[in-house]
C-alpha positions as CSV (number, residue, x, y, z in Angstrom):
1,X,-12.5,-47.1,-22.2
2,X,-15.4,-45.2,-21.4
3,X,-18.2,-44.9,-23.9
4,X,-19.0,-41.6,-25.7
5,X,-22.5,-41.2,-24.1
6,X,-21.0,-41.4,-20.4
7,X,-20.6,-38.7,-18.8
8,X,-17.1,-38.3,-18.3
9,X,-14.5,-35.5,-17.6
10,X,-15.2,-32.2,-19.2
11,X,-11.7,-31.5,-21.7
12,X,-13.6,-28.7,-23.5
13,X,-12.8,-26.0,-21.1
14,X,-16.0,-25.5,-19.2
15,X,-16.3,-25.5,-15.5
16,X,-19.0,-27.0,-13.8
17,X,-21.5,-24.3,-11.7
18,X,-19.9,-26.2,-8.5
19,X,-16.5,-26.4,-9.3
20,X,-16.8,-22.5,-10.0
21,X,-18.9,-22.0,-6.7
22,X,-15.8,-23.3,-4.8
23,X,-13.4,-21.2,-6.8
24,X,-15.4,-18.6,-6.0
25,X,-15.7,-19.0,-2.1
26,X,-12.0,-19.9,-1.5
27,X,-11.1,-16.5,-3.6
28,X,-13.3,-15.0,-1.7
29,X,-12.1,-16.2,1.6
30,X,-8.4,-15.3,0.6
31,X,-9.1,-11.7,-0.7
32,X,-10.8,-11.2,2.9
33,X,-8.6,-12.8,4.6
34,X,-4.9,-10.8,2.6
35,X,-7.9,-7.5,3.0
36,X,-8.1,-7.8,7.0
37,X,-3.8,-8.1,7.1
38,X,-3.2,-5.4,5.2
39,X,-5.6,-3.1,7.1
40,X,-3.7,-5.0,10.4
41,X,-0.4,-3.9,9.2
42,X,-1.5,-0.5,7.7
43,X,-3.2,0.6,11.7
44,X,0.0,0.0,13.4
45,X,1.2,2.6,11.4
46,X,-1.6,5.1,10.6
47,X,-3.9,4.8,13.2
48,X,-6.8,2.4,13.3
49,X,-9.5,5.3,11.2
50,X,-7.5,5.8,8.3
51,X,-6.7,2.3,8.0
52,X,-10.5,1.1,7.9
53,X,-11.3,3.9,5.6
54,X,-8.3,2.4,3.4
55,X,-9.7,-1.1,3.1
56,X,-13.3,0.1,2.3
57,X,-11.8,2.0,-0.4
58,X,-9.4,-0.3,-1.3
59,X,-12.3,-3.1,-1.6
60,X,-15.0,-0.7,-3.4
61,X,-12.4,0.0,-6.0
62,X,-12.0,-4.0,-6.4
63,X,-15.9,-4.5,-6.8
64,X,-16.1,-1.5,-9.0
65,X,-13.5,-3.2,-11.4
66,X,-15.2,-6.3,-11.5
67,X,-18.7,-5.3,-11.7
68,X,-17.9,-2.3,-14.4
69,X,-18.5,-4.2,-17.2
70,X,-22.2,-5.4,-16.4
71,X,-23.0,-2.0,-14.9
72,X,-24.6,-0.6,-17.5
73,X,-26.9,-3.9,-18.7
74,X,-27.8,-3.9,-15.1
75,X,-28.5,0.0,-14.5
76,X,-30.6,-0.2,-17.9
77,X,-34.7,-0.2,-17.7
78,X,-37.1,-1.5,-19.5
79,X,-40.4,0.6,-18.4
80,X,-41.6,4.1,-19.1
81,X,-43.4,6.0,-17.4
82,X,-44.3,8.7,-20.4
């Protein structure tokens, strides 16, 4: 039985910054990957322009979603220039 000072599983929930890291990068590679089939599928039936203008639409919508709650911490400044 391990001690309660080892470091030992984590039970409370938490993910490590490199188990997330690889969560990250594998959703990543998917959504690219289910992105560039989609727009594959969608040329052979509406010409290769509209589908690339699709899947840049379709994937700023996604990043617009995701980063929409931040946005306005981020956009926000701390300096005048009165």
């Amino acid at each position: 039985m391990p001690s309660p000072t080892s470091p030992g599983p984590q039970v409370s929930g938490v993910v490590s910054p490199q188990a997330r890291a690889i969560l990250l990068m594998i959703a990543a590679v998917t959504l690219f990957s289910v992105m560039d089939a989609c727009a594959k599928g969608l040329s052979t039936r509406t010409g290769p322009v509209p589908a690339i203008w699709a899947r840049y639409l379709g994937q700023k919508l996604l990043v617009l979603v995701l980063v929409e709650p931040r946005l306005r911490s981020v956009l926000r400044t701390f300096s005048s220039y009165a």
